[in-house]
C-alpha positions in Angstrom: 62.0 20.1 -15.3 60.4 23.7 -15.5 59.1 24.9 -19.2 61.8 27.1 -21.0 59.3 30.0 -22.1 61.3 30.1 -25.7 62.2 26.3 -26.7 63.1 27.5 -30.3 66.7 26.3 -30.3 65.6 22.8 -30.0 62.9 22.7 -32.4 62.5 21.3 -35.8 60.2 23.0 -38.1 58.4 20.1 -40.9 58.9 21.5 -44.9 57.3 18.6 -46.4 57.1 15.0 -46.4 56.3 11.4 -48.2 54.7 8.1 -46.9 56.9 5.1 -47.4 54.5 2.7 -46.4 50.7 2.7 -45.0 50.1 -0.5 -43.7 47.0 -2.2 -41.4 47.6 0.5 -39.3 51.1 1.7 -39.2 51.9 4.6 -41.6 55.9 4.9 -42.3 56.8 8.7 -42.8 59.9 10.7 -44.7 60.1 14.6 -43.7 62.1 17.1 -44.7 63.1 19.2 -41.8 64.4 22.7 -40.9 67.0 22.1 -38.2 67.3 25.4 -35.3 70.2 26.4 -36.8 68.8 26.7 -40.4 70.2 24.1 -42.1 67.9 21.0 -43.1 68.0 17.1 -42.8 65.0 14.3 -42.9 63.1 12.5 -40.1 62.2 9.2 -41.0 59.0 7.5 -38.3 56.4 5.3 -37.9 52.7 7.2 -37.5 50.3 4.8 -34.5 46.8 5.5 -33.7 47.7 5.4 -30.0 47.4 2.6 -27.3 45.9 1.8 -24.0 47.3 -0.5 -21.2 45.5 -1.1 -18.3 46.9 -2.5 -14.8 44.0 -5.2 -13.4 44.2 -5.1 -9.5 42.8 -7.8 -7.0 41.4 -7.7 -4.3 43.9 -10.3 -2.7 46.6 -8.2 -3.9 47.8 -9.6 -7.0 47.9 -8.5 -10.6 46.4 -9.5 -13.8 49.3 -9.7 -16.5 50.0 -11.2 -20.0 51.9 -13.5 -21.8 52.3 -13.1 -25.8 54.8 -13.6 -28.2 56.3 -10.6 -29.9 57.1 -11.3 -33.3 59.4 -8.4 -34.1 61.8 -9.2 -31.2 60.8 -13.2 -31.1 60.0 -13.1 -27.4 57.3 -13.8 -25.3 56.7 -10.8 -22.8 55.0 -10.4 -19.7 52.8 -7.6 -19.9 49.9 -5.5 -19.1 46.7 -6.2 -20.8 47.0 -3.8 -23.5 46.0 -2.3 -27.0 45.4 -0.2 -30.0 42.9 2.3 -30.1 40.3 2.0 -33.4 38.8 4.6 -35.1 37.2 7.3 -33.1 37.6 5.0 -30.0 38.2 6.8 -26.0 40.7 5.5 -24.7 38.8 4.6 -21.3 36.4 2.6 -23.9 39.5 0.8 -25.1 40.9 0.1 -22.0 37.3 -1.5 -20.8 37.3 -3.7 -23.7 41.1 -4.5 -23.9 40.7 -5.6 -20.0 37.7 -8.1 -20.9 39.0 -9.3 -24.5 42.0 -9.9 -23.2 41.6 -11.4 -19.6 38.1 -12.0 -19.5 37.8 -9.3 -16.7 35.6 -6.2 -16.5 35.9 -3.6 -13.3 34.0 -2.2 -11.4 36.3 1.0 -10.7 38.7 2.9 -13.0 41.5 5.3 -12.1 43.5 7.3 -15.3 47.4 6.7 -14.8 48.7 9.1 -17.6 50.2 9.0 -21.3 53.9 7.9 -22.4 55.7 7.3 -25.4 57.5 4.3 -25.3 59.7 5.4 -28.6 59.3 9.2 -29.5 62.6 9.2 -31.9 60.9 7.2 -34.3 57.2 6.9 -33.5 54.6 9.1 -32.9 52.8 6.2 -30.3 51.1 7.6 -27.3 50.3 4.8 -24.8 47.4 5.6 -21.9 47.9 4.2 -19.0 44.8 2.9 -16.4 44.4 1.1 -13.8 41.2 -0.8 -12.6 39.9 -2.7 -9.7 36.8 -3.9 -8.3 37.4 -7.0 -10.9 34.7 -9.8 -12.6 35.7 -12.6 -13.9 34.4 -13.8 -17.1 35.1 -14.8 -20.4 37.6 -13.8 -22.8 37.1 -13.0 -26.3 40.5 -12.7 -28.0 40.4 -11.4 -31.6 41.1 -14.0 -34.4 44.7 -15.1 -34.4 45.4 -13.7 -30.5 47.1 -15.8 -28.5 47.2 -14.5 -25.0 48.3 -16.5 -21.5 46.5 -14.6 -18.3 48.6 -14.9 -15.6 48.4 -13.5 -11.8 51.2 -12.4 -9.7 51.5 -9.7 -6.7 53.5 -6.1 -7.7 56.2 -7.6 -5.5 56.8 -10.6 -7.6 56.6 -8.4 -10.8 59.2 -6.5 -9.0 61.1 -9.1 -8.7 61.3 -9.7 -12.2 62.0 -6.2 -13.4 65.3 -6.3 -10.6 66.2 -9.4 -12.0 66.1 -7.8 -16.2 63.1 -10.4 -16.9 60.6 -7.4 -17.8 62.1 -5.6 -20.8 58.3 -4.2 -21.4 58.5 -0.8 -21.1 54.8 0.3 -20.5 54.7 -2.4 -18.0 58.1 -1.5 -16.4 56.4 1.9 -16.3 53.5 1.0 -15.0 54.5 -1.0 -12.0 56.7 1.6 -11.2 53.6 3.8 -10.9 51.6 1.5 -8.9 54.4 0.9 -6.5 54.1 4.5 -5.9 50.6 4.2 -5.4 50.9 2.2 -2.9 53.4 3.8 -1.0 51.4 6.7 -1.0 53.7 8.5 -3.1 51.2 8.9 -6.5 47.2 9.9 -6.5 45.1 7.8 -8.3 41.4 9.5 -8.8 38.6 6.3 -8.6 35.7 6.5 -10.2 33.3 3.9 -10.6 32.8 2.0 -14.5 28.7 3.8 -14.3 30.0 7.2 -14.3 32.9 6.2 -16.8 30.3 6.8 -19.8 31.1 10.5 -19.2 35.1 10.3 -18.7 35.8 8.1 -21.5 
């Protein structure tokens, strides 16, 4: 889609605002809002730090995914290791330690994927996707009251599952999508090696 060089009939212009909530770290928002056409109306959303997610490759081909249980929906998911940034944190930093809390992985090689917001008409999230290869095994170290299953499948399998409606995650609908296309040929992933990631993250 090309950029419209004057977007000003689409956009809403903040006049002010409250917080209904500041939680652990989700801050629930009310703004008042001047529509294009002049007249006003409120925008009610949830503020996030941001998130990584970070697709694990093999070298035998397969994936490194996660089980959890969701509590909002009451599901357990199957997912890419993923999670929040803290304070002040890069996002390649997070992703490194997200990989290795989570799975017990580290990689040798890193390769950015790009940014999505997986609800933008009531959050502000940003989710950063990366993929890594060249992987360790090791040890993981979940934080207190994580519960996470590691589990290894090849892109096809996970295919599988999103054709057959059993992946309702949408960064990790979205990001085997994109590493489908990386393997077809059909999306460039740069590489760079975790010793010169210091400087990228």
């Amino acid at each position: 889609m090309s950029p419209v060089a004057d977007d000003s009939h689409l956009i809403e212009q903040r006049l002010g605002g409250t917080t209904l909530l500041s939680g652990g770290f989700l801050e629930v928002r009310r703004d008042d809002v001047k529509l294009p056409d002049g007249s006003t109306s409120t925008r009610e959303y949830i503020r996030h730090s941001g998130a990584v997610a970070v697709i694990p490759l093999l070298e035998d081909g397969r994936c490194v995914l996660v089980r959890q249980y969701r509590y909002p929906i009451g599901k357990i998911l199957l997912e890419w290791p993923a999670g929040k940034l803290d304070p002040g944190e890069q996002q390649l930093a997070c992703a490194m330690r997200e990989l290795q809390e989570e799975t017990g992985y580290t990689a040798l090689e890193w390769a950015y994927g790009g940014e999505i917001h997986n609800a933008p008409a009531y959050s502000d999230e940003s989710i950063w996707l990366w993929f890594a290869r060249g992987l360790v095994a090791g040890e993981k170290h979940l934080d207190e009251g994580e519960f996470v299953e590691t589990v290894l499948m090849t892109p096809q399998e996970v295919d599988a599952l999103s054709l057959a409606g059993r992946l309702p995650d949408v960064k990790t609908q979205i990001g085997l999508n994109w590493l489908l296309q990386a393997q077809s040929g059909t999306r460039q992933l740069d590489w760079f090696s975790a010793q010169d990631a210091a400087g990228l993250s």
